[in-house]
PABAVEX-798631 format. One record per residue (C-alpha): x, y, z. Coordinates in steps of 0.001 Angstrom, whole numbers, plus 500000, padded with zeros to 6 digits. Example, Ala and Ser with C-alpha at 12.3 -4.5 7.8 and 13.67 -1.06 7.14 Angstrom:
# residues 2
512300495500507800513670498940507140
//
This chain:
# residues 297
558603256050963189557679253960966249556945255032969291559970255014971859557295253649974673554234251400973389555654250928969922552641252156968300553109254238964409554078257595965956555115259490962549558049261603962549557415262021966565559323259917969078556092259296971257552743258561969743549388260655970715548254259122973566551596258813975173552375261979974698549381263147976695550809261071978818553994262965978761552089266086979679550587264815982487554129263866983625553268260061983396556129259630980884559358261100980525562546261462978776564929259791981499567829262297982319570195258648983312569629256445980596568381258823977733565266257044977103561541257729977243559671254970979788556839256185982181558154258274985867557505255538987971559567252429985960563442251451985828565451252452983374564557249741980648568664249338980130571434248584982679573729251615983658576879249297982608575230248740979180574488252355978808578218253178979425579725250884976838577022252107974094577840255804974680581621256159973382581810259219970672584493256860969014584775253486967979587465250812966028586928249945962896587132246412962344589990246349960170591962248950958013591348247528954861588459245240953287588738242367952455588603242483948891591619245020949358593537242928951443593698240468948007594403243326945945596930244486949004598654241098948704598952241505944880600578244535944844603311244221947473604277240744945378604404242769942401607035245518943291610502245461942841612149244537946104613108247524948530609452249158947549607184249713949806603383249588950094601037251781952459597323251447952876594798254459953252596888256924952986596097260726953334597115262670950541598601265040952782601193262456953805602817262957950080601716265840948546601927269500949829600737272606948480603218275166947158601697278582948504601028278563951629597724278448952050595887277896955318593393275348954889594326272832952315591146270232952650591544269297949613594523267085950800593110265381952993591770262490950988592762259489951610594048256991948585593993253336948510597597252554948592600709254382947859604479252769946544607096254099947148610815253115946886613195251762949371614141255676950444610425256377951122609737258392947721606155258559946257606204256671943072602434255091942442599593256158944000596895252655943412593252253304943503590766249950944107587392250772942258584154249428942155580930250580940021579912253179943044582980254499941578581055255667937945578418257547940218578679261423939312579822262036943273582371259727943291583712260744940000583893264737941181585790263049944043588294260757942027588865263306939306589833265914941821592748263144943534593700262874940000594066266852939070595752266617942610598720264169941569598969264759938217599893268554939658602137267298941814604095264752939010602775261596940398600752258690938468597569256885939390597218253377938818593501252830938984592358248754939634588348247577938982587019244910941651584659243776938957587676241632937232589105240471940564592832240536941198594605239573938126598315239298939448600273239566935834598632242673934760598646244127938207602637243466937918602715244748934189600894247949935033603180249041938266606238248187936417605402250024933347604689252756935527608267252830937446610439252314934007608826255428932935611752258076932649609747260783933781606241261860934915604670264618932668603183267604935362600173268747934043598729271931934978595492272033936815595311274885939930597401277824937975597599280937940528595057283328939862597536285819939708598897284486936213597957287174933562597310286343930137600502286726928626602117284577930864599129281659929767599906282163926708603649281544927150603440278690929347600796276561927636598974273880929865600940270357928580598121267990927655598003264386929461596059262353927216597612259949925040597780260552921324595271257731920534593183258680923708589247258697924013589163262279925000586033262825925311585260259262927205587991259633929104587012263170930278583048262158931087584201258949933110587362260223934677590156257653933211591582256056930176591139252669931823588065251642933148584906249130931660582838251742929918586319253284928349587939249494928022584461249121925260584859252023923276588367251776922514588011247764921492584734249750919291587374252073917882590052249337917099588374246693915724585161248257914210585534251797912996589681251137911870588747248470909436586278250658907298586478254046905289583625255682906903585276254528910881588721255500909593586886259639908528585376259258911839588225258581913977590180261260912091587368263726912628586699262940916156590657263265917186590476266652915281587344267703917123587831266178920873590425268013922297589390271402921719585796269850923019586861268724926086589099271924926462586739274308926332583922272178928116585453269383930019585157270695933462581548271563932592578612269517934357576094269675931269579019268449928777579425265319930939576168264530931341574833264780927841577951262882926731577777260448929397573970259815928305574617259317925138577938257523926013576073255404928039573721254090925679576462253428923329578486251219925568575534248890926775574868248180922804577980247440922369578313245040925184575235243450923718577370242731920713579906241021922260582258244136922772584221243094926397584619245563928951587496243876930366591173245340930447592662246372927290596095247235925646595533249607922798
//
């Protein structure tokens, strides 16, 4: 750190050493106008009228959205049927409530890129812009708790990667496969404590994956469609499918996977051993020519 007088190294201290034996001789002080250390007998070393428009609590943002979301903003209102309707940032809360009660429900209030709805205001597509800061483990605890969240409440998530730009036909295909869809599957994720056994037992959690899904991929990088996911499953198609020992293995692994990621998928050691190996995997692969652009199974 500098020091806030004679700009000399002063540590982690705001005034060096010898100005603040200066201080304690009451040569220097911390000015109780401007907020600033100078010596007792100078001016404050910034104009009052500066000093009042630098100390608002709260400031504008320069815009709502960025820019590269404005193009992906553009995309998607030209891609839904007309009547539909397209909202920026918008707080979970706005959509989505919670069914008991509670007090504090912090949990909703997230905020999501966009939301569609139809002409009568009805959630129908929540649409998530992500970059790579979006395969960091914080950001991931973060998106795959939004996810749990509308997958609860019956609504999908249309997740979009920056890193291939705005491609306007498969943003169209995606959001209108989405809305033919006859009916969202609700998957359990926040059962009330107060369910006992026999009632789990009864009412089995419905599972969300698809039945060619990379379980175990999907559950370390929290979706079916992203790069890392987008390699594996070109891998699995046009690798492993076209030999006997890749056809075992694919049978094994969909045998194996979802009791896997049922009893360990929401724990942080299975992630991160899988993602390390997972990892590894994927960056060979792209090395071979495997692209981790958007794919169709």
């Amino acid at each position: 750190m500098k020091c806030k007088v004679c700009g000399a190294e002063s540590g982690k201290y705001p005034l060096c050493r010898a100005c603040n034996i200066k201080k304690e001789k009451g040569e220097i002080i911390k000015c109780v106008v401007c907020g600033q250390w100078h010596y007792t007998a100078s001016p404050c070393p910034t104009p009052l009228a500066d000093i009042d428009n630098d100390s608002y609590l709260y400031d504008l943002k320069k815009a709502l959205i960025s820019k590269s979301e404005q193009a992906f903003f553009d995309a998607i209102r030209a891609s839904v049927p007309e009547g539909y309707c397209v909202f920026p940032q918008i707080n979970l809360a706005s959509f989505i409530k919670r069914t008991d009660g509670a007090r504090f429900q912090n949990e909703l209030f997230r905020n999501v890129d966009f939301l569609i709805t139809d002409g009568e205001y009805r959630p129908k597509i929540v649409v998530e812009i992500n970059d790579q800061t979006h395969l960091n483990p914080d950001r991931r605890e973060r998106d795959e708790k939004v996810q749990k969240i509308c997958e609860e409440a019956g609504i999908p998530i249309l997740k979009l990667w920056t890193s291939y730009g705005v491609n306007e036909e498969y943003i169209k295909g995606k959001i209108h496969e989405l809305l033919e869809k006859a009916e969202t599957v609700r998957v359990h994720h926040f059962r009330d404590e107060s369910t006992t056994a026999d009632t789990a037992i009864f009412s089995p959690q419905p599972r969300a994956q698809k039945s060619k899904g990379c379980y175990v991929a999907t559950c370390v990088y929290g979706s079916y469609d992203c790069p890392p996911v987008w390699v594996l499953r070109r891998y699995r198609d046009f690798a492993l499918s076209n030999s006997r020992r890749g056809k075992a293995f694919i049978r094994l692994y969909y045998a194996v996977s979802p009791m896997l990621v049922d009893l360990f998928g929401e724990r942080r050691w299975f992630k991160r051993v899988c993602q390390t190996i997972l990892d590894k995997m994927v960056v060979r692969l792209r090395n071979d020519g495997y692209e981790d652009t958007p794919y169709n199974d």
